[in-house]
Z-matrix of the N, CA and C atoms (Angstrom, degrees):
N
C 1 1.440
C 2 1.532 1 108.65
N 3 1.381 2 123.46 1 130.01
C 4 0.942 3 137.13 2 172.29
C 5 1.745 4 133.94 3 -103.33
N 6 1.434 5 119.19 4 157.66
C 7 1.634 6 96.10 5 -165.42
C 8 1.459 7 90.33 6 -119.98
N 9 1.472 8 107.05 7 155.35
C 10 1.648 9 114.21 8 -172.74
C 11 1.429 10 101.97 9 -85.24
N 12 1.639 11 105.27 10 146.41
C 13 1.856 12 89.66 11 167.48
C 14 1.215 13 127.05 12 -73.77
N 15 1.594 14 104.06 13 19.02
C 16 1.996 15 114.81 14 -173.33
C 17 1.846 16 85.98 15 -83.43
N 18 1.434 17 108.01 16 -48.21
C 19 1.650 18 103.32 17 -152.60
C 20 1.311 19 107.70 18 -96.03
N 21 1.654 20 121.53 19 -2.97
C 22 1.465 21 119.88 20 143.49
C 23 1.556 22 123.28 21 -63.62
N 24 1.736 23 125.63 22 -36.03
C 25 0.946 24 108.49 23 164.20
C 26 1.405 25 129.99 24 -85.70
N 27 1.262 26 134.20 25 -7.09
C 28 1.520 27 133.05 26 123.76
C 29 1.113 28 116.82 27 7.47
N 30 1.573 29 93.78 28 -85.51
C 31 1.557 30 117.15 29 -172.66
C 32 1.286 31 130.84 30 -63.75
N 33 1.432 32 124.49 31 -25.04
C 34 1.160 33 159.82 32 153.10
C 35 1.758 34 106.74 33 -49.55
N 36 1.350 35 117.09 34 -52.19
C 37 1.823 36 116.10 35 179.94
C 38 1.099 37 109.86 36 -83.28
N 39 1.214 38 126.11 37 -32.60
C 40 1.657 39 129.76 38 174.16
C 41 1.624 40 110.99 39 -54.37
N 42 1.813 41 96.72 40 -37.12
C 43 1.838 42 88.18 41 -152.02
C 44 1.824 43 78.38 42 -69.37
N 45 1.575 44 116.60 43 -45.40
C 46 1.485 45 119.28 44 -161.95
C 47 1.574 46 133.78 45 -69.13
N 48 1.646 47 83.40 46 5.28
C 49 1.805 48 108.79 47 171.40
C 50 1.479 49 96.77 48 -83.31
N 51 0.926 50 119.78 49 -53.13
C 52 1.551 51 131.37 50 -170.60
C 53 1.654 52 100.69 51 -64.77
N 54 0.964 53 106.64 52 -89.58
C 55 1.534 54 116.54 53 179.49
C 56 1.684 55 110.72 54 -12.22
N 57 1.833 56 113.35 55 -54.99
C 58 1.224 57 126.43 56 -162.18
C 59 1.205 58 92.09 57 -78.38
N 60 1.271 59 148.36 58 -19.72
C 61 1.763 60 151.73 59 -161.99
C 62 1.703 61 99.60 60 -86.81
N 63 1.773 62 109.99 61 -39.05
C 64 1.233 63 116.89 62 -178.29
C 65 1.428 64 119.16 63 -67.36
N 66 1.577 65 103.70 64 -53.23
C 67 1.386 66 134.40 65 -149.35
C 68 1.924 67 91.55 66 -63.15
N 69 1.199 68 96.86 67 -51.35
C 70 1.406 69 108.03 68 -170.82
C 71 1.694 70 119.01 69 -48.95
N 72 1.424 71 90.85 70 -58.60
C 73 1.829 72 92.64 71 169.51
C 74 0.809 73 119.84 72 -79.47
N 75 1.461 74 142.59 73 -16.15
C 76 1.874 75 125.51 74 166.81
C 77 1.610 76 101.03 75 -67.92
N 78 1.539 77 117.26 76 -46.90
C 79 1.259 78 92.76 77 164.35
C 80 1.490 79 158.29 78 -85.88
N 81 1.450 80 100.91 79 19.08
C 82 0.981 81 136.51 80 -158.51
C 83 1.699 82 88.39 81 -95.59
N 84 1.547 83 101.59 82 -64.07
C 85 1.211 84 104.98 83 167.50
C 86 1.394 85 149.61 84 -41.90
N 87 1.676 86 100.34 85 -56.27
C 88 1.400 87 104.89 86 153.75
C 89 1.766 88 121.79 87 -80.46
N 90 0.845 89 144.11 88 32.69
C 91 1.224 90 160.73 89 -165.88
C 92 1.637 91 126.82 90 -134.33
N 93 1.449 92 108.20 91 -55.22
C 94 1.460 93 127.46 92 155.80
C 95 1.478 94 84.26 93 108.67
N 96 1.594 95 143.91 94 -31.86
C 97 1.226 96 151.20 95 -167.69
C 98 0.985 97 118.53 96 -97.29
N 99 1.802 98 123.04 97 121.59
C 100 1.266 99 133.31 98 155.85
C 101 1.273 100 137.63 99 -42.24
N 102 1.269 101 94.34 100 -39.78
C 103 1.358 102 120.16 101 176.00
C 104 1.104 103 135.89 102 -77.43
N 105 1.770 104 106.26 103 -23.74
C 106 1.788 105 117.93 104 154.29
C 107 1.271 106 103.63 105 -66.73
N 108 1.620 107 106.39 106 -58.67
C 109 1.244 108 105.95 107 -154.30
C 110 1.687 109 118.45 108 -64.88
N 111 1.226 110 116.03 109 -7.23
C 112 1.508 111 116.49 110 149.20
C 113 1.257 112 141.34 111 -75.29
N 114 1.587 113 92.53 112 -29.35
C 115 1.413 114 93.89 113 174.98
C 116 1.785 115 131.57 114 -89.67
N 117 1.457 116 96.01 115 0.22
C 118 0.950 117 120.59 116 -179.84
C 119 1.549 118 109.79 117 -86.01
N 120 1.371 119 97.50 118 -52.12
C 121 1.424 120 110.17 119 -178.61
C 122 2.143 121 115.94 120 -65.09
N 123 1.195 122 96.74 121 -17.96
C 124 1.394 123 106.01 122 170.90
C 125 1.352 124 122.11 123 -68.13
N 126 1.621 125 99.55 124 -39.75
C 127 1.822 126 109.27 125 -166.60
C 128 1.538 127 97.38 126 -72.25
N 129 1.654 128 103.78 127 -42.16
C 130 1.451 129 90.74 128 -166.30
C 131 1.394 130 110.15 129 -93.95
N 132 1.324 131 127.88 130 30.36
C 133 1.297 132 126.37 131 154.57
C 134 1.536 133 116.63 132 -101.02
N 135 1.440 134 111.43 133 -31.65
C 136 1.743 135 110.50 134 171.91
C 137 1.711 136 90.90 135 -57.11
N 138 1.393 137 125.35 136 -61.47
C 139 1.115 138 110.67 137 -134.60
C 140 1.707 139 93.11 138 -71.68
N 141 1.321 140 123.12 139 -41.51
C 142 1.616 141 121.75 140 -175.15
C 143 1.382 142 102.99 141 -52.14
N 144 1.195 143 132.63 142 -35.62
C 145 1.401 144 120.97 143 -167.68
C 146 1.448 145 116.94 144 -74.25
N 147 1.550 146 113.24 145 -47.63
C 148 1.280 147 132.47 146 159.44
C 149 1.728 148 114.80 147 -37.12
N 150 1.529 149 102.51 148 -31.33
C 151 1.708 150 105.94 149 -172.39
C 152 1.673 151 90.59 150 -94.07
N 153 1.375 152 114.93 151 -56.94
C 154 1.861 153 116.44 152 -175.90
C 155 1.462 154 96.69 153 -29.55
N 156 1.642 155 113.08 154 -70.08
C 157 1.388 156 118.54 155 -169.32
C 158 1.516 157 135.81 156 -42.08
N 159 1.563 158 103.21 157 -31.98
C 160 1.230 159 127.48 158 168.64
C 161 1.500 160 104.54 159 -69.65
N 162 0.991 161 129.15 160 -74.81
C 163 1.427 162 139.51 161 160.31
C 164 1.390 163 127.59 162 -10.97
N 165 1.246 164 105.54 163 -64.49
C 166 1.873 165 107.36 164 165.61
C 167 1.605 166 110.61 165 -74.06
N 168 0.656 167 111.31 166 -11.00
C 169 1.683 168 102.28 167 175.34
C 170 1.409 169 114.52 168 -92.38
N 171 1.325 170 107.38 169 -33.90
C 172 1.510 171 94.13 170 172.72
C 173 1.597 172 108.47 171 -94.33
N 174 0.956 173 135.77 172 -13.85
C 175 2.151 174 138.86 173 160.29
C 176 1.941 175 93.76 174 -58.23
N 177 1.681 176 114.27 175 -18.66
C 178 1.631 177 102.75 176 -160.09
C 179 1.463 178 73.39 177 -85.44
N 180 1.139 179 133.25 178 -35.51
C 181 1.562 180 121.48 179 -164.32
C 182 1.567 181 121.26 180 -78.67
N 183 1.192 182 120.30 181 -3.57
C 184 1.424 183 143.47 182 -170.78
C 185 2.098 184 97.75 183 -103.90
N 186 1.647 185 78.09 184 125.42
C 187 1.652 186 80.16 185 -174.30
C 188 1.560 187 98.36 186 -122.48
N 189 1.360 188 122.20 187 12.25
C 190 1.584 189 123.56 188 142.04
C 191 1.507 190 128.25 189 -40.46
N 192 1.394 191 120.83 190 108.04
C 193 1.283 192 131.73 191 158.37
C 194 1.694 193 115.97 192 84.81
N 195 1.549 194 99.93 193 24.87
C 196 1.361 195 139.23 194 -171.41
C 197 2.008 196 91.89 195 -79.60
N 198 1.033 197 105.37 196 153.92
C 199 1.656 198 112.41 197 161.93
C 200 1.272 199 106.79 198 -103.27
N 201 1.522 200 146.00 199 163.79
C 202 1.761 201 124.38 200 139.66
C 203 1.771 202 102.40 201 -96.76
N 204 1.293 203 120.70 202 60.49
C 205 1.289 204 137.61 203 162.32
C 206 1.611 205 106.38 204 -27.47
């Protein structure tokens, strides 16, 4: 079974919805600014997603520790 790169990037915005919800208030927190802490939290969600995306596509190409379920 194989995964589409439609439902890796799915999976990929979900994790970076979350992530960016986090990212924002710790730095928000340590920061005192909303406004860092978004913008901060933005960069490093383009760039994680861009890396996630990379990431599942090449684990989709890896047929190590796979079942044929």
């Amino acid at each position: 079974m194989t995964e589409t790169p439609r439902r890796s990037f799915a999976k990929a915005l979900t994790w970076q919805a979350m992530g960016l919800v986090v990212m924002t208030a710790i730095t928000w927190a340590l920061t005192g600014s909303v406004e860092t802490g978004g913008a901060i939290a933005l960069l490093g969600a383009a760039s994680g997603m861009v890396t996630y995306m990379l990431h599942e596509r090449a684990w989709a190409r890896v047929r190590w520790g796979r079942n044929s379920d």
